[in-house]
LUMSE-464604 format. One record per residue (C-alpha): x, y, z; residue number from 1; residue in one letter. Coordinates in nm, 3 decimals, decimal comma, padded with zeros to 5 digits. Layout:
! residues N
pt c1:X; c2:Y; c3:Z; n:NUM; res:A
...
! end
This chain:
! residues 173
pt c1:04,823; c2:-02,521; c3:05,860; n:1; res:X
pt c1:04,982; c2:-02,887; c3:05,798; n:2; res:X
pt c1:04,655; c2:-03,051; c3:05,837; n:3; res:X
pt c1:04,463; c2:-02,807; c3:05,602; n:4; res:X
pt c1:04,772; c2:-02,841; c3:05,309; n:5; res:X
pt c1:04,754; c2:-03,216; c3:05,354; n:6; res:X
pt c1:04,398; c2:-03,241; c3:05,342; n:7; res:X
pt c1:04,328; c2:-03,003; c3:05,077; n:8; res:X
pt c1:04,617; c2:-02,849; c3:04,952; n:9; res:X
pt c1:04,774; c2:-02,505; c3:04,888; n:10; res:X
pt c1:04,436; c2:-02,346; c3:04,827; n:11; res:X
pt c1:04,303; c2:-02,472; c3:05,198; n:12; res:X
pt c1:04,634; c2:-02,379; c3:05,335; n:13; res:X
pt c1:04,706; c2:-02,051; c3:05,191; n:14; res:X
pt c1:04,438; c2:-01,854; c3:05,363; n:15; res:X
pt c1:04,542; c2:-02,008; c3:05,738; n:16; res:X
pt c1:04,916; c2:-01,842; c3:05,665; n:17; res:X
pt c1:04,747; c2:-01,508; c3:05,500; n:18; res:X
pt c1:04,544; c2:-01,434; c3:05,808; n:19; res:X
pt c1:04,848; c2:-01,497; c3:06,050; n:20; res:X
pt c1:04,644; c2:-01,773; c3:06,247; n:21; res:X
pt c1:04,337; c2:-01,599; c3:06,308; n:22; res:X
pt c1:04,165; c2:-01,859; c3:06,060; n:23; res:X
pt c1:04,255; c2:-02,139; c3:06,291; n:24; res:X
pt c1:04,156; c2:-01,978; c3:06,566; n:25; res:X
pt c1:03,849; c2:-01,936; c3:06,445; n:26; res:X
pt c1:03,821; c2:-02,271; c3:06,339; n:27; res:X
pt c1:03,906; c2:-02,371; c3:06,682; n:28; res:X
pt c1:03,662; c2:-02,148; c3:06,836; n:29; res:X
pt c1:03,371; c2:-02,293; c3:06,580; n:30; res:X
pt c1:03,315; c2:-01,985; c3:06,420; n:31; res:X
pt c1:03,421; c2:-02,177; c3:06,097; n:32; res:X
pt c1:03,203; c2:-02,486; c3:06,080; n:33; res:X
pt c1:03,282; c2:-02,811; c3:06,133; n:34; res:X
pt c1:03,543; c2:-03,040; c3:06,013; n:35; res:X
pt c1:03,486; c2:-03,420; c3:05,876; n:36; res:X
pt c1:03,734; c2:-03,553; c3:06,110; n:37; res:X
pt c1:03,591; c2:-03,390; c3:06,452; n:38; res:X
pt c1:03,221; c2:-03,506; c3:06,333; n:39; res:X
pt c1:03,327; c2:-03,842; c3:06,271; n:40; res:X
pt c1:03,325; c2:-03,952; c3:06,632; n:41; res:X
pt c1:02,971; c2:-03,822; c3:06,638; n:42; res:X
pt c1:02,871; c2:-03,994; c3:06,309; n:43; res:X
pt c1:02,991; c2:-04,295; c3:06,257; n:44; res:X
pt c1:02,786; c2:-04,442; c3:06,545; n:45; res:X
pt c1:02,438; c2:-04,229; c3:06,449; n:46; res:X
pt c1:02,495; c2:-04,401; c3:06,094; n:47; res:X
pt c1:02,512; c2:-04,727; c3:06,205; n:48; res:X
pt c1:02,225; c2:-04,693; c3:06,425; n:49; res:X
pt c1:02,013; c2:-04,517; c3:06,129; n:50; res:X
pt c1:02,101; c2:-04,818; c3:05,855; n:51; res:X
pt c1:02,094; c2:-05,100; c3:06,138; n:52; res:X
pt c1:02,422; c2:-05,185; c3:06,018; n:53; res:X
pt c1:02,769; c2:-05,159; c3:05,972; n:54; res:X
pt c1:02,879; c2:-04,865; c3:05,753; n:55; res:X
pt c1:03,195; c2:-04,728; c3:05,669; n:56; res:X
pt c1:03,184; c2:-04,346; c3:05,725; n:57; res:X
pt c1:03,458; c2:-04,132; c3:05,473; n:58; res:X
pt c1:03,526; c2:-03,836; c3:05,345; n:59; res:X
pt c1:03,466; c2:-03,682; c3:05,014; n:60; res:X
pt c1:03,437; c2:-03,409; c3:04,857; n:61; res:X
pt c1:03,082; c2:-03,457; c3:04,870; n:62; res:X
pt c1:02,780; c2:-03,665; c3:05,048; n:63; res:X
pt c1:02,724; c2:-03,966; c3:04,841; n:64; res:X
pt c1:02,682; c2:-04,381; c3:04,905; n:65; res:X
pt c1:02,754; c2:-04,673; c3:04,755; n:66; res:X
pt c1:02,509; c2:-04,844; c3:05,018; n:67; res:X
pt c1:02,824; c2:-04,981; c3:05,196; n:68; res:X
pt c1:03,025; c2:-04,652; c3:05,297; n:69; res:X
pt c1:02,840; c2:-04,303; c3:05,342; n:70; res:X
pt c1:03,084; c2:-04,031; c3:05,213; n:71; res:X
pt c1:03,066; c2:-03,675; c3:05,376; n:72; res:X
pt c1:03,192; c2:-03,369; c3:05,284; n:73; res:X
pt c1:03,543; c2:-03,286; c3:05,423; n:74; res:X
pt c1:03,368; c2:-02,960; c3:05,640; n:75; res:X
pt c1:03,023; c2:-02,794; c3:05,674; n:76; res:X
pt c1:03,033; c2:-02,419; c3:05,691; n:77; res:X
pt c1:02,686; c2:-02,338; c3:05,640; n:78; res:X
pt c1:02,593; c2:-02,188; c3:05,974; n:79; res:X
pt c1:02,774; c2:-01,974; c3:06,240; n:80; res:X
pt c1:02,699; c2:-02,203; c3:06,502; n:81; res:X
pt c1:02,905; c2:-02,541; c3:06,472; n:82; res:X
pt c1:02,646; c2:-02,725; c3:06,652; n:83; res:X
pt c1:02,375; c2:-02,668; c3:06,334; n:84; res:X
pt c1:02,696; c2:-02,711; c3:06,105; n:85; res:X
pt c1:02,659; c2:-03,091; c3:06,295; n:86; res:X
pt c1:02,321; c2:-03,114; c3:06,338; n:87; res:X
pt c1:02,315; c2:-03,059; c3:05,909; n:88; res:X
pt c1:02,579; c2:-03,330; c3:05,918; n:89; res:X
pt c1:02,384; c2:-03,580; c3:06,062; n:90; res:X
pt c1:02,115; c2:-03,484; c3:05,825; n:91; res:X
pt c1:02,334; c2:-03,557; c3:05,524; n:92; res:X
pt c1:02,437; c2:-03,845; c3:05,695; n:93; res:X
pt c1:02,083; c2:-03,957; c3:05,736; n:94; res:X
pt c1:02,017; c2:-03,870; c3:05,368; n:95; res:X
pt c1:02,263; c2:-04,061; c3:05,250; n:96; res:X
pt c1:02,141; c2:-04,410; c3:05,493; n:97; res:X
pt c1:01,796; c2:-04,293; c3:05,361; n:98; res:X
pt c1:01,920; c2:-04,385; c3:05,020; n:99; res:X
pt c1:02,091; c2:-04,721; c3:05,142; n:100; res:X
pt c1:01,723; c2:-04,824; c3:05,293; n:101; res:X
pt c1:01,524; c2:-04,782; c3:05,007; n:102; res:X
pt c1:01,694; c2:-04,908; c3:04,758; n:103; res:X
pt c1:01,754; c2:-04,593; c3:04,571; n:104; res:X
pt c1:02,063; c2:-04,743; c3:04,404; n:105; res:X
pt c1:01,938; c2:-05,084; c3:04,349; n:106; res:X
pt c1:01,614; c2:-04,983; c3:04,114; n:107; res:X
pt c1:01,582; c2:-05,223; c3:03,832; n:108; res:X
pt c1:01,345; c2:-05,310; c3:03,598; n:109; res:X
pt c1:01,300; c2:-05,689; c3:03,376; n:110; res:X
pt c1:01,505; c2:-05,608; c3:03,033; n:111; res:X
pt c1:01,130; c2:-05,642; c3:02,887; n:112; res:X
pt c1:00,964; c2:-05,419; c3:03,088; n:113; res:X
pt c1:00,762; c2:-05,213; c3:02,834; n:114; res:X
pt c1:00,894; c2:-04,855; c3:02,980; n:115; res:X
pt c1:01,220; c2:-04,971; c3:02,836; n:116; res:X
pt c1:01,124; c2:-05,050; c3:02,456; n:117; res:X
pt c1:00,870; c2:-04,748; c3:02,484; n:118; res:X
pt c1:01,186; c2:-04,524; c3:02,564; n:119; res:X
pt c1:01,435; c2:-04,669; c3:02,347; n:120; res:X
pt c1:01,189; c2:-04,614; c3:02,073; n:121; res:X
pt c1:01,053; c2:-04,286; c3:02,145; n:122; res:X
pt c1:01,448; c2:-04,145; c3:02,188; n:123; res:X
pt c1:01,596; c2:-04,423; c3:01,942; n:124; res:X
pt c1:01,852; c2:-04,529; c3:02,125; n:125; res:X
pt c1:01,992; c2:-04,874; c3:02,252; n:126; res:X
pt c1:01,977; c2:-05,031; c3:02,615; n:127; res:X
pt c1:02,343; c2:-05,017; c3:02,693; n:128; res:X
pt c1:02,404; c2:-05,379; c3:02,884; n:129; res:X
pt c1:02,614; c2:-05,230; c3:03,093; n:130; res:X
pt c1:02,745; c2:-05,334; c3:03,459; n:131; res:X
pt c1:02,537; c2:-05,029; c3:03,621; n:132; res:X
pt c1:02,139; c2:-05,119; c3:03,555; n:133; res:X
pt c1:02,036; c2:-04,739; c3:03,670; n:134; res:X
pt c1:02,295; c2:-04,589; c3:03,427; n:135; res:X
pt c1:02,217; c2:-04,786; c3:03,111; n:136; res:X
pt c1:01,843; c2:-04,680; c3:03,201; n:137; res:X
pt c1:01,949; c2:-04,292; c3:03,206; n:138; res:X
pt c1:02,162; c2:-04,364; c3:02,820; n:139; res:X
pt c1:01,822; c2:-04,412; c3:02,707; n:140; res:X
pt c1:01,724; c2:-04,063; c3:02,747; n:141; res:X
pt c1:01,867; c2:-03,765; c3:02,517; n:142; res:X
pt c1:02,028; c2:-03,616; c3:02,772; n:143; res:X
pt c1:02,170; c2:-03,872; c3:03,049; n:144; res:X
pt c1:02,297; c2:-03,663; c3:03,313; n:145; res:X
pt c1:01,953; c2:-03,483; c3:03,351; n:146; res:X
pt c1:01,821; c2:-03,815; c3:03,376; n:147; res:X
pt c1:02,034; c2:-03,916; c3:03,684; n:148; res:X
pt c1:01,972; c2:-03,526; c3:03,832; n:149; res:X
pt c1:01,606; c2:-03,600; c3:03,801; n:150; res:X
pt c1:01,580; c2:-03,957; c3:03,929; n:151; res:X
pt c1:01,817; c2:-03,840; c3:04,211; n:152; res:X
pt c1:01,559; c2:-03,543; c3:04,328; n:153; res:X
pt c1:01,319; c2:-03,734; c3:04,315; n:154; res:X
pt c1:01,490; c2:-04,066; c3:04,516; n:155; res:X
pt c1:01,573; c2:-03,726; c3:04,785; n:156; res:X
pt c1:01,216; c2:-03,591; c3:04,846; n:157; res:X
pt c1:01,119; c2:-03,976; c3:04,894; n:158; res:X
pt c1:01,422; c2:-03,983; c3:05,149; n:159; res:X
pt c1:01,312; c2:-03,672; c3:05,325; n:160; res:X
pt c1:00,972; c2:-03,814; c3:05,366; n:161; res:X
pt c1:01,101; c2:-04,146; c3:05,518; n:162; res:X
pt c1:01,342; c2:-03,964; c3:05,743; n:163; res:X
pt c1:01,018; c2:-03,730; c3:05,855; n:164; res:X
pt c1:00,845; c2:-04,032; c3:05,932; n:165; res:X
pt c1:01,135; c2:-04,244; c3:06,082; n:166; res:X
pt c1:01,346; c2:-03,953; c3:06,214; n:167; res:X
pt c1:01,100; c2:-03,730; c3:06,361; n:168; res:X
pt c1:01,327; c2:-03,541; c3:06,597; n:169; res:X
pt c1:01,575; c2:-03,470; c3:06,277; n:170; res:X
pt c1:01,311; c2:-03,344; c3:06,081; n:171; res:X
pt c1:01,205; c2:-03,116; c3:06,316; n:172; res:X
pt c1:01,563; c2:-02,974; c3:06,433; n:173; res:X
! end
């Protein structure tokens, strides 16, 4: 019950002491998924093998990269069985390295690329000149976070068809 306050507070905590233990013994039993910290072991090798690097593996409250640390989700419930509650980690995980290898986060296009000027004056706004190329691209749409959403979907079904190609045995699990 310590472990679930200090890693997520009253409202993780609260239903371990309601249930007089039966939640953690559940948890123990993996009948209620898979926790960040026992996949770890599993995951922070299989990420470093899948980038051909060294990442940093942490978690978050949800899968995301900064192409040098992959975070993960502090557990996956998704499934009964806690070995697909792994096997889906390692697909996250491999989402995420899928990212790191092509460049999702490093797209970038010459200040006068024509796609630029042809958005800033179909929308009328200005190219930011901020630090973050990808989000000065997605001010120059009316509605920015769309823009990310959008670019992101699309950066994932390219992932998913590299990690189908690279990761056969994945894809088909």
């Amino acid at each position: 019950m310590l472990d679930a306050y200090e890693s997520g507070g009253l409202a993780e905590a609260q239903p371990i002491a309601a249930a007089g233990g039966q939640s953690f013994l559940q948890e123990l039993r993996g009948e209620k998924g898979v926790r960040f910290g026992d996949a770890a072991r599993v995951l922070q090798p299989y990420i470093c093998g899948i980038a051909e690097r060294t990442l940093e593996l942490a978690e978050s409250g949800e899968a995301a990269t900064d192409t040098a640390t992959v975070w993960l989700p502090r557990r996956i419930s998704c499934f009964e069985e806690a070995s697909r509650n792994l096997l889906l980690y390692k697909l996250t995980a491999a989402v995420q390295c899928g990212h790191i290898a092509l460049d999702t986060y490093r797209a970038e296009l010459p200040r006068e690329h024509p796609l630029l000027a042809g958005l800033e004056k179909r929308y009328g706004l200005v190219w930011a000149d901020g630090p973050v190329w990808l989000e000065n691209f997605f001010g120059l749409f009316p509605d920015p976070a769309l823009a990310g959403r959008l670019y992101r979907t699309a950066a994932t079904e390219r992932v998913a068809s590299d990690i189908a190609e690279r990761l056969p045995g994945l894809w088909r699990e």
